[in-house]
Each structure stands twice: as structure tokens, then as C-alpha cells.
C-alpha positions in Angstrom: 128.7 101.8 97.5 128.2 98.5 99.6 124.7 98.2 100.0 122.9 96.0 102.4 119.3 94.6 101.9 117.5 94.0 105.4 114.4 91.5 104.5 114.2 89.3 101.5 110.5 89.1 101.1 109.1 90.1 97.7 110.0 94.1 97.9 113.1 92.8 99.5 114.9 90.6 96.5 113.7 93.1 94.1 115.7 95.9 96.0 118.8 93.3 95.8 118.0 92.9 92.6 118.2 96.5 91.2 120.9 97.1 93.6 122.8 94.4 91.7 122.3 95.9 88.5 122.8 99.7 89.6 126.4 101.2 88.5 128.2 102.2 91.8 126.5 100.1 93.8 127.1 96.7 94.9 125.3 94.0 97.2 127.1 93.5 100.5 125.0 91.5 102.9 120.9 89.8 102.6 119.7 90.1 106.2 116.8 87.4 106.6 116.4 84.7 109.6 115.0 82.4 107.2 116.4 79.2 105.4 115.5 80.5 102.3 117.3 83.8 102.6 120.1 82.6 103.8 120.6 80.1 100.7 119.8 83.1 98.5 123.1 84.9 100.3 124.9 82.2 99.6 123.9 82.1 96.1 124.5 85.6 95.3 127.8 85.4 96.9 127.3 87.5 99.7 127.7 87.8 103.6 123.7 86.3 105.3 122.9 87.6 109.2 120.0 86.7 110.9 119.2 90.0 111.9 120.0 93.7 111.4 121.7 93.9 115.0 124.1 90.9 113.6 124.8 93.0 110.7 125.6 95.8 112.5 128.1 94.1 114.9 129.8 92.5 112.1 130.3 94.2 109.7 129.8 98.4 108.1 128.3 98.9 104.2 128.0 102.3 103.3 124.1 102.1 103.7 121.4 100.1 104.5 117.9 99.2 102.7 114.6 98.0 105.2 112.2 95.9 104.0 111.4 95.1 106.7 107.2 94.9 108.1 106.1 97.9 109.1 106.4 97.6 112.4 109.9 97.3 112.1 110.9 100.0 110.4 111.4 102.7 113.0 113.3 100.2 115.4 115.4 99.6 112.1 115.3 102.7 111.1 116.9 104.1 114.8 119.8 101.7 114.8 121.2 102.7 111.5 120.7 106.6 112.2 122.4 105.7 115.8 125.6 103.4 113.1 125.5 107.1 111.3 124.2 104.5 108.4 122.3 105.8 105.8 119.2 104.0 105.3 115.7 103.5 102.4 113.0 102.3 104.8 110.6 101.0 103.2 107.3 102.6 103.1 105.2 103.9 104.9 107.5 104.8 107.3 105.9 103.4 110.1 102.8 101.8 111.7 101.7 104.9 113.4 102.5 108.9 113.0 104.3 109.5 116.5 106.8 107.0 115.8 107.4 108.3 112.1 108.3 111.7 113.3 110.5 110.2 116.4 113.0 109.0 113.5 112.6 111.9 111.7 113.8 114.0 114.8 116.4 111.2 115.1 117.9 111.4 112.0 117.6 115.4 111.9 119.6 115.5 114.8 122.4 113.4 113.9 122.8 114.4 110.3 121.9 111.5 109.0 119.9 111.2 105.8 116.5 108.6 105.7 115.3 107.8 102.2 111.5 106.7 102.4 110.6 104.4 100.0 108.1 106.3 98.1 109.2 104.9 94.8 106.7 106.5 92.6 108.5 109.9 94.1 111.2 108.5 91.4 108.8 108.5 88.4 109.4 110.2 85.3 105.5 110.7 85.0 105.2 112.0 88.3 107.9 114.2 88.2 107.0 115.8 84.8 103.1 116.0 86.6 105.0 118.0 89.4 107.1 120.3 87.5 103.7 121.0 85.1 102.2 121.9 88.2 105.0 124.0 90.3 105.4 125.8 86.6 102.5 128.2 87.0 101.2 127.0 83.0 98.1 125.9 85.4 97.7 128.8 87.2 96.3 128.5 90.8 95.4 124.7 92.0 91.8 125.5 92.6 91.1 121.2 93.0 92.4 117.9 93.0 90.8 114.7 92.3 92.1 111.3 92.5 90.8 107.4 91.8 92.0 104.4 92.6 89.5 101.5 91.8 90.6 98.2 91.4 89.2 94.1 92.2 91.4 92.5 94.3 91.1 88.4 93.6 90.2 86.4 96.4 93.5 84.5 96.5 95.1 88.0 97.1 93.3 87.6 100.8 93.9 84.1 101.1 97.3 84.4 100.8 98.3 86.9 103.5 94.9 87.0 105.7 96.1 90.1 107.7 95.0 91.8 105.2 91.4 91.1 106.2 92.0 92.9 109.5 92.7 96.1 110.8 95.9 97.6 109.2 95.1 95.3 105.9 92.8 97.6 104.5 92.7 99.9 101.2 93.8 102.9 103.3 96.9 101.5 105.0 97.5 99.5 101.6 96.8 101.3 98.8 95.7 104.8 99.9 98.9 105.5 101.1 100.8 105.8 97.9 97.9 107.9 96.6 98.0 109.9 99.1 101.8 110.3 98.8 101.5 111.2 94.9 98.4 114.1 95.4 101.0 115.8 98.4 104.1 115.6 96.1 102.4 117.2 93.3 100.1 119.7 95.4 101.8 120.4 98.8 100.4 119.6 102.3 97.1 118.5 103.2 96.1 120.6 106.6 92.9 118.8 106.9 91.0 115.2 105.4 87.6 114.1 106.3 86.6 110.6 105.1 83.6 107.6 105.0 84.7 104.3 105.0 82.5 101.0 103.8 83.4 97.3 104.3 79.7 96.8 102.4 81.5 94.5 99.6 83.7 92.1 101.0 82.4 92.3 104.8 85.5 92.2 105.8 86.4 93.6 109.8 88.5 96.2 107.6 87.2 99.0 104.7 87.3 97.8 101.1 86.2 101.4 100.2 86.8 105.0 101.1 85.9 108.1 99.9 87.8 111.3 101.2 87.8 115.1 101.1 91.1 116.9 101.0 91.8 120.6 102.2 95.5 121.6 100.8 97.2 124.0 102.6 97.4 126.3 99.2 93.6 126.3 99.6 93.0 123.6 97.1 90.1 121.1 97.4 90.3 117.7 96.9 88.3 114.6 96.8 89.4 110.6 96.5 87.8 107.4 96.0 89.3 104.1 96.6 88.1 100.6 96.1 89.5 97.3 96.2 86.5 95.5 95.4 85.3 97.7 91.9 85.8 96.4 88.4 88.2 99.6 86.8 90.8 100.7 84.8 91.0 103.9 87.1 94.6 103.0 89.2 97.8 103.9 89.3 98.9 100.8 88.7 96.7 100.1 84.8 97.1 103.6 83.9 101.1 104.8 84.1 102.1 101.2 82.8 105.6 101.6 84.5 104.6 97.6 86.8 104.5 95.4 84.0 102.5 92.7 85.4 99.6 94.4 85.0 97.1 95.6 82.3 98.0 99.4 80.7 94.8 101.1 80.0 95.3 104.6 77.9 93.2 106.2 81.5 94.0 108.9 83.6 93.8 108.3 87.5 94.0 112.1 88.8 92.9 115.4 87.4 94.8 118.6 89.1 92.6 122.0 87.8 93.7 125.2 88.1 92.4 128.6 87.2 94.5 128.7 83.6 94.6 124.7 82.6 94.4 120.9 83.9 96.4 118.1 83.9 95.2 114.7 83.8 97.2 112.3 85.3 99.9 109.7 83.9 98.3 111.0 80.8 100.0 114.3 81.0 97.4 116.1 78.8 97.7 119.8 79.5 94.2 121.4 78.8 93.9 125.0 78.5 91.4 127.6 76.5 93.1 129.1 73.5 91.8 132.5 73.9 89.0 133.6 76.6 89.4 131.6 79.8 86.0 131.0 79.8 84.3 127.8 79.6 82.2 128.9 76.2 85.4 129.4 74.7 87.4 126.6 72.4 89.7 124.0 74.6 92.6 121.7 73.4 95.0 119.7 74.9 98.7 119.0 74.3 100.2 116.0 75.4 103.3 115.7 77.5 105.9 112.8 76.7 108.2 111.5 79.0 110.5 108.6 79.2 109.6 104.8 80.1 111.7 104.3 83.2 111.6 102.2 86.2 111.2 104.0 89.3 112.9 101.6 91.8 116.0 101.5 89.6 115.9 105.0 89.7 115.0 105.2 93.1 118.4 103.1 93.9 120.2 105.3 91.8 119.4 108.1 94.1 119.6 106.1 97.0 123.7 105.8 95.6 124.1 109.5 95.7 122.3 110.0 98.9 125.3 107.5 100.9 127.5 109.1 98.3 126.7 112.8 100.1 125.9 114.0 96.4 122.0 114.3 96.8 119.4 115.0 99.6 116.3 112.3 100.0 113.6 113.5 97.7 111.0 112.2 100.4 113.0 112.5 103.6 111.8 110.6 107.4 109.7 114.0 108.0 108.1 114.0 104.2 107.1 110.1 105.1 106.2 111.0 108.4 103.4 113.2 106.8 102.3 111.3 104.3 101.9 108.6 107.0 100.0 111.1 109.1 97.9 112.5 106.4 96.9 108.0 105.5 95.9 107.6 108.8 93.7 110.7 109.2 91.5 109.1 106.9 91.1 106.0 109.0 90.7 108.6 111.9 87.8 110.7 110.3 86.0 107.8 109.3 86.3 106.2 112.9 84.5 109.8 114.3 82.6 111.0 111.4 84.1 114.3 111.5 86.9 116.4 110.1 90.6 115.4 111.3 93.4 118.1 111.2 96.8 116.7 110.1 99.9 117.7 112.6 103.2 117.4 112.1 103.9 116.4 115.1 
């Protein structure tokens, strides 16, 4: 499969990177006005355009990967459902819901698939964390919780200093993936009501939020995020799968239901041996899975998807939500009251 890669920033080269190195897939074009990216085409030994409308015009690959800024995605994301292309946008999917679910409706309507780039929907510890769940062993997902602390350096803001502003924060950042992981392992959120604090940094944007989720099963949940705490407690130190940072033997969510919990990338499976009954004895077994990158194997499936051999495992509508359900939080904080989430 000729794969195109539209935005060489750093998301961008590792996509051409692992779509180098994927069997059945080859790099066909780096899309990039800059200098840089263009010498990086040259380099690699593939076709450069300035832009994705250049691309388009000159040439066809069998599908197209945006990573692109956010604001660009939908327009992006349009022009290759409209080629019949298909197409990994980057996530989230957008930079607000309506737009989200317009290429969602787009790409519904022409049969064209849209893989969001949820990469963590591609982990082996997140997919063993689902099926646990989906199983039953738990029994009925009575609550959810979820933390992702972290200290962002000050060189992190000095760097890009958008992130300082509105649309830089935690939520749009950080929250998102969270919030992307707690949906894929216990179904829709129907409703989120949230705090926000910009007390640490004093920043115009939130360094911390904490959240309440209602699922649609009936489940309760509840989230903290910080970019400014001192923790082991993320994603990112606990499932080891980026190597540049720190693995710490933690868990980052806990999912309870009426017959066990699971913590989370831990995978230890607690559950009372006899009497369910919280006088009774309680072990734990723990769950191994492999040590896999998940954006090689999210390119992998992105291969079958153009292929016609797989359907998106997060989809433009499943991003749309996710995207939806992100900025609800933002939304609730902004009122100080509950925010339903549509899908609309």
C-alpha cells in the first residue's frame, strides 16, 4: 500500500517512520511546505508537495495519513473522503465537535473509511483491559476512576507557547486520550461535569481538572488531571509502551464492578474467593500481555483498513465523541454545571 504522510512535524516523521518499516506498506509522498521537509523527501527517496491539494492533483496513493494541526484536520480530512482516499487523521479529530461529526457524516455517506488516530486504541494493554471488562469476570461496571498527574518542565511551554492559551491546556492536551481510553473500555459517557484551576502555573489556560463521569451503562466515574503535580500516576510512566519516559510498576485507572476490579496497565484482576463481601478474603491475578508498540500496530491496521480487510477500530464518529465528551469538560467548568454529551 502507497502511503502518504501529510505533515512532517514530530508525530508526522514518526508516522513515516513506522510506515517505512510496516510489511505491505510503503512511503509514497511527505507533504510539508517547509525546507526541511522537503530535503527529508528527497532523502527518503520520495515525491515532496507543498500541500495536500498538490498531492492530490498529482498524484493517487492508496491512502493518506494527517498530521496535520488540528485545525486542519477536517478540511484534510473532507478532501480525501471527497478523492474516495482513505485517510488516519490525527487526533483529536478536530478543533470543535460540530466539525468532527460533519466528516463523520461525510465519510458515512461516501463509504469511505476515517481512522482516528487514537493510537492507544492499538494497545495490547488496553485491549486486554477491554476484553477483561466486556468479559463479564467483573460483573456490572458500578465506577471508573482515572489519574493522570504529571510536571510538565518549563521548557515544555517555552517551546510551543500556545500551549499557555486557550486550546493548550491539560484538557485539549492530555485529557483527551484519557478520556478516549475510559470510553473504549466502558462505553459512552451521556453526561461530565467538571472544575477547572489554573492556581499552579497562572496560566490564561487550566493546569488542573477534576471531572465527574455519568456512563451510559450507569457507571460513575471520576478524573483528575494535572500538568503541574509531582506523580507517577499517568499513562505515559505506568504502561511503559513510550520509552522516553520513566516506567513506574503504578496503575493509572481502577474499573470496579460488582464481581472484581481491574487496575489499570497493571492488569491485576481482583476478586473475593468465596463470599462477595468485603469481610471476605481478596486476591489478585495478574494479566500478562505482550510489549508492543501501538503506532506500529496502529499502521498495521491502518494497511488493512486501505486494503478493505478491516473496519477503523475508532472510526470519524467514535473520534467525533471522544472529542465531544473532551470538550464537555472545558464546557461544564466554563458554567459550573452539568453538560450533556450529544452526538450531534
Amino acid at each position: 500500500m502507497r502511503i502518504a504522510v501529510v505533515g512532517a512535524g514530530l508525530i508526522g516523521r514518526a508516522h513515516i517512520g513506522h510506515v517505512r518499516s510496516c510489511p505491505g506498506t510503503t512511503l509514497s509522498a511527505v507533504v510539508d511546505p517547509t525546507d526541511a521537509a522537503r530535503a527529508e523527501a528527497a532523502a527518503l527517496g520520495v515525491a515532496w508537495h507543498p500541500s495536500l491539494e498538490d498531492l492530490l492533483a498529482g498524484e493517487r496513493p492508496d491512502g493518506v495519513i494527517l498530521a496535520t494541526p488540528n485545525r486542519l484536520h477536517v478540511p484534510g480530512g473532507l478532501a480525501c473522503v471527497a478523492a474516495g482516499l482513505p485517510v488516519l487523521v490525527e487526533k483529536p479529530i478536530a478543533d470543535e465537535a460540530a466539525a468532527a461529526f460533519r466528516l463523520a457524516e461525510a465519510a458515512e455517506a461516501a463509504g469511505v473509511p476515517v481512522l482516528v488516530g487514537h493510537h492507544r486504541r492499538h494497545s495490547p494493554l488496553i485491549a486486554q483491559a477491554r476484553e477483561t471488562v466486556r468479559s463479564g469476570r467483573l460483573g456490572r461496571i458500578t465506577a471508573v476512576s482515572g489519574l493522570c498527574w504529571f510536571r510538565k518542565s518549563a521548557s515544555y511551554f517555552d517551546a510551543a507557547p500556545w500551549r499557555r492559551e486557550p486550546g493548550g491546556g491539560v484538557v485539549l492536551i492530555n485529557l483527551v486520550h484519557v478520556v478516549d481510553d475510559l470510553r473504549n473500555l466502558c462505553g459512552d459517557v451521556v453526561s461530565v461535569q467538571a472544575v477547572t484551576s489554573s492556581a499552579a502555573r497562572g496560566f490564561p489556560v487550566e493546569d488542573t481538572a477534576a471531572i465527574i463521569l455519568r456512563f451510559a451503562s450507569g457507571a460513575l466515574g471520576t478524573l483528575s488531571v494535572s500538568d503541574a503535580v509531582a506523580a507517577p500516576w499517568s499513562w505515559e510512566m505506568t504502561s511503559g509502551e513510550n520509552k522516553v519516559y520513566p516506567r513506574t510498576d503504578q496503575a493509572c485507572y481502577l474499573v470496579g464492578g460488582t464481581d472484581g476490579s481491574l487496575s489499570v496497565p497493571r492488569l491485576d484482576v481482583w476478586r473475593h474467593a468465596d463470599e462477595r463481601a468485603w469481610f471476605g478474603p481478596i486476591a489478585s491475578e495478574r494479566i500478562v500481555t505482550p510489549d508492543e508498540d501501538p503506532l506500529a500496530r496502529q499502521i498495521l491496521h491502518f494497511r488493512d483498513v486501505v486494503r478493505g480487510e478491516a473496519a477503523p477500530v475508532i472510526d470519524a464518529r467514535e473520534g467525533a465523541r471522544t472529542l465531544a465528551t473532551t470538550l464537555a469538560v472545558l464546557e461544564s467548568a466554563r458554567i459550573g454545571a452539568p453538560v450533556t454529551v450529544g452526538d450531534t
